[in-house]
Phi, psi and omega in degrees: 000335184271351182293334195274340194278335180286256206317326176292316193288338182252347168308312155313312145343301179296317180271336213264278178297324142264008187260359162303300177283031170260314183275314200271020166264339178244028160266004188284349182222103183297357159283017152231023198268315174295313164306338164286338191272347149347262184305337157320310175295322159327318214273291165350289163282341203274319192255016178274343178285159187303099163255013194260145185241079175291153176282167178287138172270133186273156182223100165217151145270110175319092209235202188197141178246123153322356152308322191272336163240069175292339192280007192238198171265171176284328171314325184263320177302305198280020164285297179304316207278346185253342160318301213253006150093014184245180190221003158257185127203151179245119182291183169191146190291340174281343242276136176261136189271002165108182191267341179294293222245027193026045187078337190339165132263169181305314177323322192269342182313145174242173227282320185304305177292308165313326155318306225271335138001275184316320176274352185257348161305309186279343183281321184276017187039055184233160159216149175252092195279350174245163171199143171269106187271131160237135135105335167324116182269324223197131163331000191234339178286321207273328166268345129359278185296316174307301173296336166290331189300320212273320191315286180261039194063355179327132187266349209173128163276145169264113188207187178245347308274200149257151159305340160294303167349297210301323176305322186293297170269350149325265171353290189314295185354302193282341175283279198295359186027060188223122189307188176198125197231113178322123183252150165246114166284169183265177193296153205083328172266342179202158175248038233213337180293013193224120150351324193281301159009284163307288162344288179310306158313267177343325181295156190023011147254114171314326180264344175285150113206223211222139198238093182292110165275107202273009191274298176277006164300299164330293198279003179245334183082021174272137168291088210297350164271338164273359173268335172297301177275349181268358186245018195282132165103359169264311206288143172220333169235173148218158204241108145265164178184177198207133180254137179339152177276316195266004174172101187292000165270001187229145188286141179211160200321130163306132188083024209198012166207220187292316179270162214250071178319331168308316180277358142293337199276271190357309167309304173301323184305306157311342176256357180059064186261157161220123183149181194257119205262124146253142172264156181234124176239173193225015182218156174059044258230345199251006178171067152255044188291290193318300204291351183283310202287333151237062155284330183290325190284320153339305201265336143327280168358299237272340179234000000 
């Protein structure tokens, strides 16, 4: 390609400069002046194409996941997630949702209190395009969720499914037209922590893919940009955070730790990825609004 790309660009040049001495010989005679303007136009088109291999401009969003401010109400989290400039967020069912809500968890919410979820969403100008299911036992747990998912626009659940599962919940997907997206905890903890894992789910089911976490990949001893690529054409969210260098169990400020986030961006621009980057942060866990907000701002930055 650069041989074709070399040989195009001095052709240009080349065709530039002479169809130059072509027009200043025949301006010598305005009985070619309709005929000079022919190759001007040549000139023209010939040097306006693109050849340059600027990247394709991406379409992803920035979110903050309610994970990171597990310790509050829901009233007081989405107040922090609006605080830090985004316009997503991603739930989780356990989140105990506060006294507004009689201790509830999200999970447990019935269609009325979810409305009232859905209205407190809409006064802060946020969606929650994702959410993290735990703990679904049975279709009826799972379409629960589905119905709350449908409820608050959710675009994808986040979840472990068990492999018993995986048909059972492809099949909703599709009916709810709402994805199912593979989360991987790190090892010992899921059985999802290894790329080949997701894959394996994903295969012949049409409604997975996959929510790269890349902190816990870190903590699996996997390279989350070779975990990317080996997941390429799957991913629809991802859970950022960033890990200690030197003891890989503690979360630590985005950018100020083990992954080599350019070379994550980099990676997505090559895969044309679209979907939702959420940060998650896992420190400081009783007052991180600030460090969450900037981490939105780092990975903002960074693309």
């Amino acid at each position: 390609m650069k041989q074709i790309y070399s040989f195009y660009s001095h052709g240009r040049l080349f065709f530039a400069i002479f169809m130059n001495h072509i027009l200043i010989f025949m301006d010598k005679n305005l009985s070619f002046l309709l005929l000079s303007a022919i190759p001007a136009f040549l000139i023209l088109a010939f040097t306006n194409i693109d050849t340059t291999n600027s990247p394709v401009p991406q379409k992803w969003e920035t979110g903050v996941g309610l994970y990171s401010f597990n310790h509050h109400s829901l009233t007081k989290a989405l107040s922090m997630a609006k605080a830090c400039e985004v316009k997503y967020v991603e739930g989780f069912s356990f989140h105990n949702l506060g006294q507004e809500f009689g201790n509830k968890t999200m999970g447990s919410l019935n269609q009325e209190e979810t409305l009232v979820v859905k209205k407190m969403l809409k006064e802060k100008g946020l969606n929650m395009s994702s959410m993290y299911v735990d703990g679904a036992k049975n279709v009826a747990e799972w379409k629960k969720f589905f119905e709350m998912g449908r409820e608050l626009g959710i675009k994808y659940l986040v979840c472990e499914p068990p492999k018993a599962h995986w048909n059972m919940v492809d099949s909703l997907a599709g009916i709810y037209k709402i994805k199912i997206a593979i989360h991987e905890h790190k090892k010992g903890s899921s059985i999802y922590w290894h790329p080949d894992s997701v894959l394996a789910a994903i295969k012949g089911h049409k409604n997975i893919a996959a929510c790269a976490d890349l902190g816990h990949w870190v903590r699996s001893g996997l390279d989350p940009v070779k975990c990317l690529k080996m997941l390429e054409g799957h991913v629809i969210g991802l859970h950022l955070k960033d890990i200690d260098k030197s003891n890989q169990e503690d979360d630590v400020d985005m950018g100020t730790g083990s992954i080599d986030y350019p070379e994550v961006i980099k990676e997505l621009r090559r895969q044309k990825f679209s979907g939702f980057a959420q940060v998650e942060c896992e420190h400081s866990m009783e007052d991180n609004q600030e460090i969450v907000k900037n981490a939105v701002s780092y990975f903002t930055a960074l693309h």
